[in-house]
C-alpha positions in Angstrom: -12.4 5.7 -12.8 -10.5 4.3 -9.6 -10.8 5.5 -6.3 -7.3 5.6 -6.2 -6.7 7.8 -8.8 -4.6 10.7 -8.6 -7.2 13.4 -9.9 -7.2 16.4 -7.1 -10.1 17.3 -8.6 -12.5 15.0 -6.5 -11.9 16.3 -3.4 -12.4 20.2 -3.3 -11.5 20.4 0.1 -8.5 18.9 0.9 -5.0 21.3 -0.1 -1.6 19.7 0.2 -0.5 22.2 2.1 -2.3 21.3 5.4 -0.6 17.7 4.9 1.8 17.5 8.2 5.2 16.1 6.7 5.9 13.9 9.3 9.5 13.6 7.8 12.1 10.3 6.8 11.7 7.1 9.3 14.5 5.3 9.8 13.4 1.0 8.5 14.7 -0.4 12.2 12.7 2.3 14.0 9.3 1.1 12.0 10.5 -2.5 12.6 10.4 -2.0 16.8 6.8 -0.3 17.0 4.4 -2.4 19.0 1.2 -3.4 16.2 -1.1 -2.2 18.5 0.7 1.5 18.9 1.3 1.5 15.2 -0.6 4.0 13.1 -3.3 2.6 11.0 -4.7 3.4 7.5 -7.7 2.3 5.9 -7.0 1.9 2.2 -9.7 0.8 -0.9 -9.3 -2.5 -2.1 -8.7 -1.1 -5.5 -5.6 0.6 -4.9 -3.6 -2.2 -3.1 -4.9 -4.2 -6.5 -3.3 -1.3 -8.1 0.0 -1.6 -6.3 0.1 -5.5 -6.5 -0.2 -5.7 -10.3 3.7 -4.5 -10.7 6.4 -6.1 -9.0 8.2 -2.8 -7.1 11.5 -4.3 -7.4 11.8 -4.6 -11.3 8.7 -3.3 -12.3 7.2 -6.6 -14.4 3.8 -7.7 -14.0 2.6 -9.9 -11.3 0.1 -12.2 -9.9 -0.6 -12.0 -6.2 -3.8 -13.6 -3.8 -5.2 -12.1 -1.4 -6.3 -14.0 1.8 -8.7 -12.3 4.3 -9.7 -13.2 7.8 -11.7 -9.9 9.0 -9.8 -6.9 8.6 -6.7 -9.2 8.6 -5.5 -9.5 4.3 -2.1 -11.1 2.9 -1.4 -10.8 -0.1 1.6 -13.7 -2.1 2.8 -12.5 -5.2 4.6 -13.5 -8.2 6.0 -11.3 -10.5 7.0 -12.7 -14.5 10.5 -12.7 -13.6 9.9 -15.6 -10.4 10.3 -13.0 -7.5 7.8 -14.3 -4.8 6.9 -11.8 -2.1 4.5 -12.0 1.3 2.9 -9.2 2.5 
């Protein structure tokens, strides 16, 4: 099993309800915010593999490589249909 699957059953604790719905941002408001005021995650490799296997725009499989300096990672993919994204 992955650590990012969704089974609620592996974490007892936590209930949905005491999630804070921080609500719809608006793409030119996240593209303004300062990197070092921006809110950070930490997220398990496994899961942005997850996300990186299927291209989000047409849902085909891709290939992607990751390149990591520190906590720094970029990640080029390539999905079957010759989209080729940055992140």
């Amino acid at each position: 099993m992955s650590l990012c699957d969704d089974d609620l059953t592996e974490d007892p604790d936590w209930n949905p309800e005491d999630e804070k719905d921080e609500g719809p941002e608006k793409l030119d408001d996240q593209l303004e915010v300062n990197a070092a005021k921006e809110r950070k995650c930490i997220v398990y490799e496994s899961c942005l593999d997850k996300l990186f296997k299927i291209c989000s725009i047409c849902n085909s499989a891709c290939t992607y490589t990751k390149i990591v300096h520190g906590s720094y990672l970029k990640i080029k993919n390539w999905c079957e249909k010759g989209r080729k994204l940055s992140m």
